[in-house]
C-alpha positions as CSV (number, residue, x, y, z in Angstrom):
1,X,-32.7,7.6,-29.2
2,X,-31.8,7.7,-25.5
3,X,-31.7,4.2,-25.2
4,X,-28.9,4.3,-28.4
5,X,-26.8,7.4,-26.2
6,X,-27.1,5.4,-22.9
7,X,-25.7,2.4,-25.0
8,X,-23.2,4.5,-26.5
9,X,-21.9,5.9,-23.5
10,X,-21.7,2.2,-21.6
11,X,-19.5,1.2,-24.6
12,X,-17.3,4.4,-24.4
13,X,-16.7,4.1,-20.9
14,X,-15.7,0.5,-21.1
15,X,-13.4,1.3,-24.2
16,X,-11.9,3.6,-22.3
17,X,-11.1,1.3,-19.4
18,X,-9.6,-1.1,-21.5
19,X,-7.4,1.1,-23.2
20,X,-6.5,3.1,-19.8
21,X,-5.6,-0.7,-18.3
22,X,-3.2,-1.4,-22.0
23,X,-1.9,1.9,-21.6
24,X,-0.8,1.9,-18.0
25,X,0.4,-2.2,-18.3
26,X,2.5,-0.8,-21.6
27,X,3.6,2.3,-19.6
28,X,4.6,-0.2,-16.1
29,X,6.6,-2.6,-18.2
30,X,8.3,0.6,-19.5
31,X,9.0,1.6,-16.3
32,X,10.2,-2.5,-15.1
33,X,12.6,-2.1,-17.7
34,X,14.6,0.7,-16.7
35,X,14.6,-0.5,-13.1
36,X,15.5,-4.0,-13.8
37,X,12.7,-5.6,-12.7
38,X,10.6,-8.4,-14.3
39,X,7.2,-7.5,-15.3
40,X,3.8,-9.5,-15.5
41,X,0.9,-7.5,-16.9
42,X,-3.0,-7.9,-16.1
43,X,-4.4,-10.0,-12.9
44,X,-2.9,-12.4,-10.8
45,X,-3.0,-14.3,-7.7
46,X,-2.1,-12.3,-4.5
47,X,1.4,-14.5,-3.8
48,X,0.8,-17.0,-0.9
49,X,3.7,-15.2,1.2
50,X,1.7,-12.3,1.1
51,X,-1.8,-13.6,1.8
52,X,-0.7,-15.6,4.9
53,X,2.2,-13.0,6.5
54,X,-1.5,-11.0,8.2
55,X,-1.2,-7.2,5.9
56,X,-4.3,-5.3,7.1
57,X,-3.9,-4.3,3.7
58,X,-5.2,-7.8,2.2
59,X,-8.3,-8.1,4.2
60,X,-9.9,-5.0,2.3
61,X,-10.5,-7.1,-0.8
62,X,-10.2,-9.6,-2.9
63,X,-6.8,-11.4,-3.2
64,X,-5.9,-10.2,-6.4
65,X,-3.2,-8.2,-7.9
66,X,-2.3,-6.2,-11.6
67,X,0.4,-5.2,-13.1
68,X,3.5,-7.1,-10.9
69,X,6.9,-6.3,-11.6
70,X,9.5,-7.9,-9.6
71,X,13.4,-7.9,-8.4
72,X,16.0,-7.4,-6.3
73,X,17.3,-4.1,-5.5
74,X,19.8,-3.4,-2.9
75,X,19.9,-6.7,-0.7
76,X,16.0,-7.0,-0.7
77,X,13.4,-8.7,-2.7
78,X,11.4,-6.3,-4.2
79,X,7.6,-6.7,-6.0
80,X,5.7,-3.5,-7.3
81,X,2.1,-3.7,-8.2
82,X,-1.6,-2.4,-8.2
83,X,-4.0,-3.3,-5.6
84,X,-7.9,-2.3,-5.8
85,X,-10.6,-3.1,-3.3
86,X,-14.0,-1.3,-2.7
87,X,-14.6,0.3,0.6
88,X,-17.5,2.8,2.5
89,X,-16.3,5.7,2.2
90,X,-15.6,6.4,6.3
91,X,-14.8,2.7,6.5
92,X,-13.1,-0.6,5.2
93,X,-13.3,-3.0,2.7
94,X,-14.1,-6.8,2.8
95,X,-11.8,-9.5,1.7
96,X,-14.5,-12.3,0.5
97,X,-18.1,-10.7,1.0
98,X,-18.9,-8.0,-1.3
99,X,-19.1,-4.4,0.0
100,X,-23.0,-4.0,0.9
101,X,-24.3,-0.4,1.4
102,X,-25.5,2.7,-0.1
103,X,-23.7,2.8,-3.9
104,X,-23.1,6.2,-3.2
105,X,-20.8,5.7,-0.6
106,X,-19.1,3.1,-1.2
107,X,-15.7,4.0,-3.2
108,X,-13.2,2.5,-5.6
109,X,-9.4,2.2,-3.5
110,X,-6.6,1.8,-5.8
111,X,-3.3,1.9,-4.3
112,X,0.3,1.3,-5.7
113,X,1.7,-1.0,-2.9
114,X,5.7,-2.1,-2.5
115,X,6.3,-5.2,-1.4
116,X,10.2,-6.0,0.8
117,X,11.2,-8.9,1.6
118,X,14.3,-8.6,3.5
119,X,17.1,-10.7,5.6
120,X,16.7,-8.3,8.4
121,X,13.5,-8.3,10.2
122,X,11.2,-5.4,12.1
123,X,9.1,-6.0,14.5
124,X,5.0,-6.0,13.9
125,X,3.8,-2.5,12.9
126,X,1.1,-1.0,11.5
127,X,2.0,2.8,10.4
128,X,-0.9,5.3,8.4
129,X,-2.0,8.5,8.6
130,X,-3.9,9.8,11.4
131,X,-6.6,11.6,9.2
132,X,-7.2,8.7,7.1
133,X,-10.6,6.3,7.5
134,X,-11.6,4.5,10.1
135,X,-9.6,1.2,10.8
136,X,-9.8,-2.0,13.0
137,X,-6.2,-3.2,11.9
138,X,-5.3,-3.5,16.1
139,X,-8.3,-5.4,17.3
140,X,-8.2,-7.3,14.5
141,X,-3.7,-8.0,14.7
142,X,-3.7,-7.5,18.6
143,X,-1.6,-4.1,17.9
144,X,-1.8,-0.9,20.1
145,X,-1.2,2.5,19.8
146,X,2.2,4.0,20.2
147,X,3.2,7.7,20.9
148,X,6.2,9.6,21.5
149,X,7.0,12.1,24.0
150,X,7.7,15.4,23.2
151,X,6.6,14.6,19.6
152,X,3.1,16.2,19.4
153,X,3.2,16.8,15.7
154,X,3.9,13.5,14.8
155,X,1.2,12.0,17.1
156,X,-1.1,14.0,15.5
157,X,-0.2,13.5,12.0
158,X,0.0,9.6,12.6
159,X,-1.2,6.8,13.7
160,X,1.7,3.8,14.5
161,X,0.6,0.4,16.1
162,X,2.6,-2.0,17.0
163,X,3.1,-4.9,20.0
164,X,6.2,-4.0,21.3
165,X,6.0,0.0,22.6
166,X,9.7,-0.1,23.9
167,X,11.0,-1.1,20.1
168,X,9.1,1.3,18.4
169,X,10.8,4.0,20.4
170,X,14.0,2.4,19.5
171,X,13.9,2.9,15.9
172,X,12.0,5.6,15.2
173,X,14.4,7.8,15.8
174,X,14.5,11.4,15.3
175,X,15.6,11.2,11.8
176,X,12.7,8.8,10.9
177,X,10.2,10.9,12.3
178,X,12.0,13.8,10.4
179,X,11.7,11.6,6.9
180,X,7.8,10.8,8.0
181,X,7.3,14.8,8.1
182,X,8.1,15.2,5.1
183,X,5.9,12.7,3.8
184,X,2.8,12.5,5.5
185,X,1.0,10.2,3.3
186,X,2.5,7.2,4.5
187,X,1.2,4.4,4.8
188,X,3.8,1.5,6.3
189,X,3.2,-2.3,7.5
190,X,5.5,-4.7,8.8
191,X,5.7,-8.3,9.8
192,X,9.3,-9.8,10.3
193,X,10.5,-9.7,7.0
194,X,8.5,-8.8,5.1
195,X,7.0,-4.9,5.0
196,X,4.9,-3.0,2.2
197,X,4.8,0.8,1.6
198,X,2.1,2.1,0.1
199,X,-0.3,5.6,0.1
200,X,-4.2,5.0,0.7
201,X,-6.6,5.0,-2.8
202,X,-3.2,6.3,-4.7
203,X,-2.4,4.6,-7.6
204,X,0.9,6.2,-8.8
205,X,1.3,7.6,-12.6
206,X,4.2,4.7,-14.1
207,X,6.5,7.9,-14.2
208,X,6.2,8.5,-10.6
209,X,7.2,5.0,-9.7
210,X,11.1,5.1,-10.0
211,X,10.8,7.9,-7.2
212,X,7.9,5.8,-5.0
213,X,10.4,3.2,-4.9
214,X,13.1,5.1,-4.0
215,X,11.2,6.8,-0.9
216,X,10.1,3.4,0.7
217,X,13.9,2.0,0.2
218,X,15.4,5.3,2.2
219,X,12.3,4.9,5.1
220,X,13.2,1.3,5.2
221,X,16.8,1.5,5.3
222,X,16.5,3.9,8.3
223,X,14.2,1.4,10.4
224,X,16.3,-1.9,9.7
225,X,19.2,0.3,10.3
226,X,17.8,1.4,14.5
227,X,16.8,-2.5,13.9
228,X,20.4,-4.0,13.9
């Protein structure tokens, strides 16, 4: 008999995957459709632009995406998808070698990630919260630490690395670090021309996408703008 219930409840939790991963896919290309964007359900290949441009992002796991729709919006090349790596819990993931630790604390990251690819370049920066888990993004892209003056709150609340101090005090201006108070969750990484927006182990409900989308836009257009 408890063989038959642990059997049972394997099978309903797997069910219920798969019918969470149709749903969301069904609800996605929903959402593609109203924006205007292509959409491509299930797994795919992490696009080559993507794996070699150097996203911290990327080296947490496996080089595989879900759920891609894609575009243009506003002058930019825009991609939209779901990105899921496992991690310690305090720590990072691995891109090719499986996560070995404890299994209770190692975690599941999923993460709705915006992907730009614009004319107009930024320089190299890596931009997350300051509570968030422990990173080796600048040892590992030979980016520093950058603070502002007078901005102790923002300090605090974030962490922003980057190679070139002197241009990261040009554009992020007081009205950037304004927008970035406002959403503290931020998680932001450029390099040249291309730059994805994303929130740490948040995968966003489809209904909440049309307004993700539109947050990363109004951030980006204030950098590129400082970024002439």
């Amino acid at each position: 008999m408890t063989k038959f219930i642990i059997i049972a409840v394997f099978v309903f939790i797997v069910l219920g995957a798969i019918y969470f991963e149709k749903r969301r896919g069904d609800d996605m290309a929903a959402v593609a459709g109203r924006l205007g964007l292509s959409f491509q359900p299930g797994q795919h290949k992490l696009p080559g632009e993507l794996s070699q441009a150097g996203f911290d992002l990327f080296t947490q796991g496996p080089p595989n995406i879900k759920n891609r729709m894609q575009g243009h919006r506003n002058g930019r090349e825009v991609t939209l998808f779901d990105f899921h790596y496992d991690a310690t819990t305090s720590g990072e993931g691995q891109q090719r070698v499986p996560v070995m630790d404890d299994r209770n604390s190692v975690e599941r990251r999923s993460q709705t990630v915006i992907w730009f690819r614009s004319d107009s370049n930024l320089p190299d920066l890596d931009l997350s919260p300051g509570s968030t888990h422990k990173r080796s993004v600048g040892q590992r892209f030979g980016l520093t630490r950058v603070t502002f003056d007078g901005q102790d709150a923002f300090n605090r609340q974030f962490v922003l690395l980057a190679r070139d101090a002197g241009k990261m005090r040009e554009i992020f201006t007081d009205r950037v670090l304004d927008y970035l108070a406002g959403h503290p969750d931020t998680v932001l990484e450029s390099r040249g021309r291309d730059t994805l927006y994303y929130r740490f182990g948040k995968l966003s409900d489809p209904k909440a996408v049309s307004g993700l989308l539109e947050e990363a836009e109004s951030l980006l257009d204030l950098l590129q703008r400082n970024n002439p």
